[in-house]
KOLLUM-26382 format. One record per residue (C-alpha): residue in three letters; x, y, z. Coordinates in steps of 0.05 Angstrom, whole numbers, plus 5000, padded with zeros to 4 digits. Example, Ala and Ser with C-alpha at 12.3 -4.5 7.8 and 13.67 -1.06 7.14 Angstrom:
BEGIN
Ala524649105156;Ser527349795143;
! end
This chain:
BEGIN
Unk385543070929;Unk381942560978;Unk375542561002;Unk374342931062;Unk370542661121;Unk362743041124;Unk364043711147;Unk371043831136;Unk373644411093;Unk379944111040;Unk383544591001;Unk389244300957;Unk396444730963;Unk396145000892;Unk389345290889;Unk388746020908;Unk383646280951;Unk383147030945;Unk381447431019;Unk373947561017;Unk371846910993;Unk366746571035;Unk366745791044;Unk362345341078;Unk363144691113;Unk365744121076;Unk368144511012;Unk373444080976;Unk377244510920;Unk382444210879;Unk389344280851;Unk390044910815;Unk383145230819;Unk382446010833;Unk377346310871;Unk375747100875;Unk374047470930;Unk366947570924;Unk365046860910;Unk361446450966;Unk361045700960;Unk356045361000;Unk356744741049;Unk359144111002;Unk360744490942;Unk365744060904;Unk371744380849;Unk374743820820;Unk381544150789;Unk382844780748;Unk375945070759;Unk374945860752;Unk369746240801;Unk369746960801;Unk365647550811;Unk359947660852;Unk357746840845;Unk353846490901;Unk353845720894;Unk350145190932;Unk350544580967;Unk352743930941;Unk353044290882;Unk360144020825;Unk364244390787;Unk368943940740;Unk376244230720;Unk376444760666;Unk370345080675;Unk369345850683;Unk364546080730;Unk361646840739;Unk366847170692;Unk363747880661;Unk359147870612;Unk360747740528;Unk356848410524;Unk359949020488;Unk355549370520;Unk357749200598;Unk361649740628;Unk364149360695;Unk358149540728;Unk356849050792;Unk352848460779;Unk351647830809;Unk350847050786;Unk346646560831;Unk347745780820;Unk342445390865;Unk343744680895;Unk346744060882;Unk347744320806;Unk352643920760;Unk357644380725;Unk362643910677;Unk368544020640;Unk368944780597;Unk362345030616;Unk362045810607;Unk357646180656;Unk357046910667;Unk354947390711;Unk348447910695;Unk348948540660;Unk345949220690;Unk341249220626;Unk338848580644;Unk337148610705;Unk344048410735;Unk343347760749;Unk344147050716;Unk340446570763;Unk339545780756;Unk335445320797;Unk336844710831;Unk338844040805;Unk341144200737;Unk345643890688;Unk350844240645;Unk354743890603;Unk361043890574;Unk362944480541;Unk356544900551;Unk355945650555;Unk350246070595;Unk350446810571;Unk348347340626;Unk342347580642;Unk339346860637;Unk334446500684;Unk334745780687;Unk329645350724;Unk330544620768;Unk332544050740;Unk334744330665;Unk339043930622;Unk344244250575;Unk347643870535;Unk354443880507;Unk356344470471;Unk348944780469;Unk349445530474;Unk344946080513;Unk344646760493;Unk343347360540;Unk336247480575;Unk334046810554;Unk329146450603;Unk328345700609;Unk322945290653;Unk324044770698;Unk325444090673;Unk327644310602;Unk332843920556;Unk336044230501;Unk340143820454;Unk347243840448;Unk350544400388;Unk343944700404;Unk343845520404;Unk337745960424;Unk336846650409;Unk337647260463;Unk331047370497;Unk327846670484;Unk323246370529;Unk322745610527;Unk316745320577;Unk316944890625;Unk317744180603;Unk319144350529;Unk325643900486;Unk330044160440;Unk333243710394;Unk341443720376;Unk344144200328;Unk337544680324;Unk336945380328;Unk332445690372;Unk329246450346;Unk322446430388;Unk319146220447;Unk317445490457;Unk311145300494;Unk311444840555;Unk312744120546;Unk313944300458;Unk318443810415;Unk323244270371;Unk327543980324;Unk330644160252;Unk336544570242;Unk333145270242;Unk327344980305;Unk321244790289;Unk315244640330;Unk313543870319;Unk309343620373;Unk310043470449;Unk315143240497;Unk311242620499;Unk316442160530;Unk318442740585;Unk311542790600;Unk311242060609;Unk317042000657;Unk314542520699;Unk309142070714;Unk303742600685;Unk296742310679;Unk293342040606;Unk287642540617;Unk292343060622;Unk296942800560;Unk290542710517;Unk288443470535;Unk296043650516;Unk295243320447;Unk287943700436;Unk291044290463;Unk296844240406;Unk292044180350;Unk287444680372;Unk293245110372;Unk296044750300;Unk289544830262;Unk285145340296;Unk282145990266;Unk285346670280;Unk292146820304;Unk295646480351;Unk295346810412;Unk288246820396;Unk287246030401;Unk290746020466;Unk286246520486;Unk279746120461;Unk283645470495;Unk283745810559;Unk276745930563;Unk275145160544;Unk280944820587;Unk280344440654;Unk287944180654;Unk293144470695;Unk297944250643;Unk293844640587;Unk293845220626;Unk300945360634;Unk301445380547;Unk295945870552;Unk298446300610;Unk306146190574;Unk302446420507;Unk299146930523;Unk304247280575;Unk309147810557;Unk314547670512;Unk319847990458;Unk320047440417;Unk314947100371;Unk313546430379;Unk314745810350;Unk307845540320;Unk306444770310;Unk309544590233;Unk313045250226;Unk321345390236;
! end
């Protein structure tokens, strides 16, 4: 398929466009792709060749799909009964080849939802019922199981997995091949094969451009947190109270918020 010229619609021959689907200005959708009837596709989305989107899937502008993937099948859920949900893909997202996403679940809420500017890599899968934020990186073949929730600006490693209803924070890493079980504080460094906590994304933080006051409250933050009395919740508590960092402040308010998972603690899997 060629490139269009800004504004204008191309649909190759061999891809099928079921009646109901919505398309905006400047779509391009390639050989052999199939698109269901309840799917809109914002101005600019490109699908490259042999790309999947079905069910009740919004995507935005700009946004890729690369061939192979499968976008807004049902849920892997034994427990979904057909019931109508939805899956919301925000802007100028990169989708490559394989990626697995699906749509919500009515126990869940019945919605999977990602930000804006994300990248998923090769061979991916996003379970239902998850909430991705801006600018997330998932690499190849990393997994996410249902009702997880994931900050903006998050990387997690390739052969990665985490666990159904995981929070990771804003900011946090996750090294290749690691399991994820609990909740990861913003900006945390988990590696190992079964996760554990082992310091700060020091070199995302850095990139970002985040100030040395702020990174030096980070580290003080960590070891409070490391090697403070009482249990943990309880040091993010007492941190809360001492803290004048904005960056500080969104461990504490991620610690101490509601959750149905434990969390990952600093030298602990």
């Amino acid at each position: 398929m060629e490139m269009s010229e800004i504004g204008e619609t191309v649909i190759h021959p061999s891809a099928v466009i079921e009646p109901g689907a919505e398309l905006g200005r400047g779509v391009q959708i390639g050989p052999f792709c199939h698109i269901g009837p309840e799917v809109r596709l914002a101005d600019s989305v490109v699908l490259k060749s042999h790309v999947v989107v079905t069910g009740a899937t919004e995507i935005g502008v700009q946004s890729v799909v690369f061939p192979f993937a499968c976008i807004g099948e049902v849920p892997q859920d034994l427990k979904f009964k057909g019931e109508k949900t939805r899956l919301i893909i925000g802007e100028r997202n990169r989708i490559r080849e394989h990626v697995t996403i699906n749509t919500g679940t009515g126990g869940g809420g019945g919605e999977t939802r990602i930000g804006d500017d994300g990248l998923f890599m090769a061979g991916c899968h996003v379970a239902h019922d998850v909430i991705i934020g801006n600018r997330v990186v998932i690499v190849n073949n990393a997994a996410l199981a249902g009702h997880c929730i994931i900050g903006d600006d998050v990387i997690i490693g390739g052969l990665s997995g985490v666990h159904q209803w995981v929070r990771i924070g804003e900011g946090a890493i996750i090294g290749a091949v690691t399991m994820v079980t609990n909740d990861v504080i913003p900006y945390g460094l988990v590696q190992a094969p079964r996760g554990a906590l082992d310091g700060l994304n020091l070199v995302g933080l850095k990139r970002r451009g985040v100030a040395r006051t702020d990174i030096t409250a980070l580290r003080a933050a960590f070891q409070m947190l490391a090697q403070g009395e009482g249990a943990f919740q309880d040091r993010a508590r007492r941190l809360g109270e001492e803290t004048e960092s904005d960056y500080v402040r969104k461990i504490v308010d991620f610690v101490t918020g509601a959750t149905d998972r434990s969390f990952l603690t600093p030298g602990q899997g």
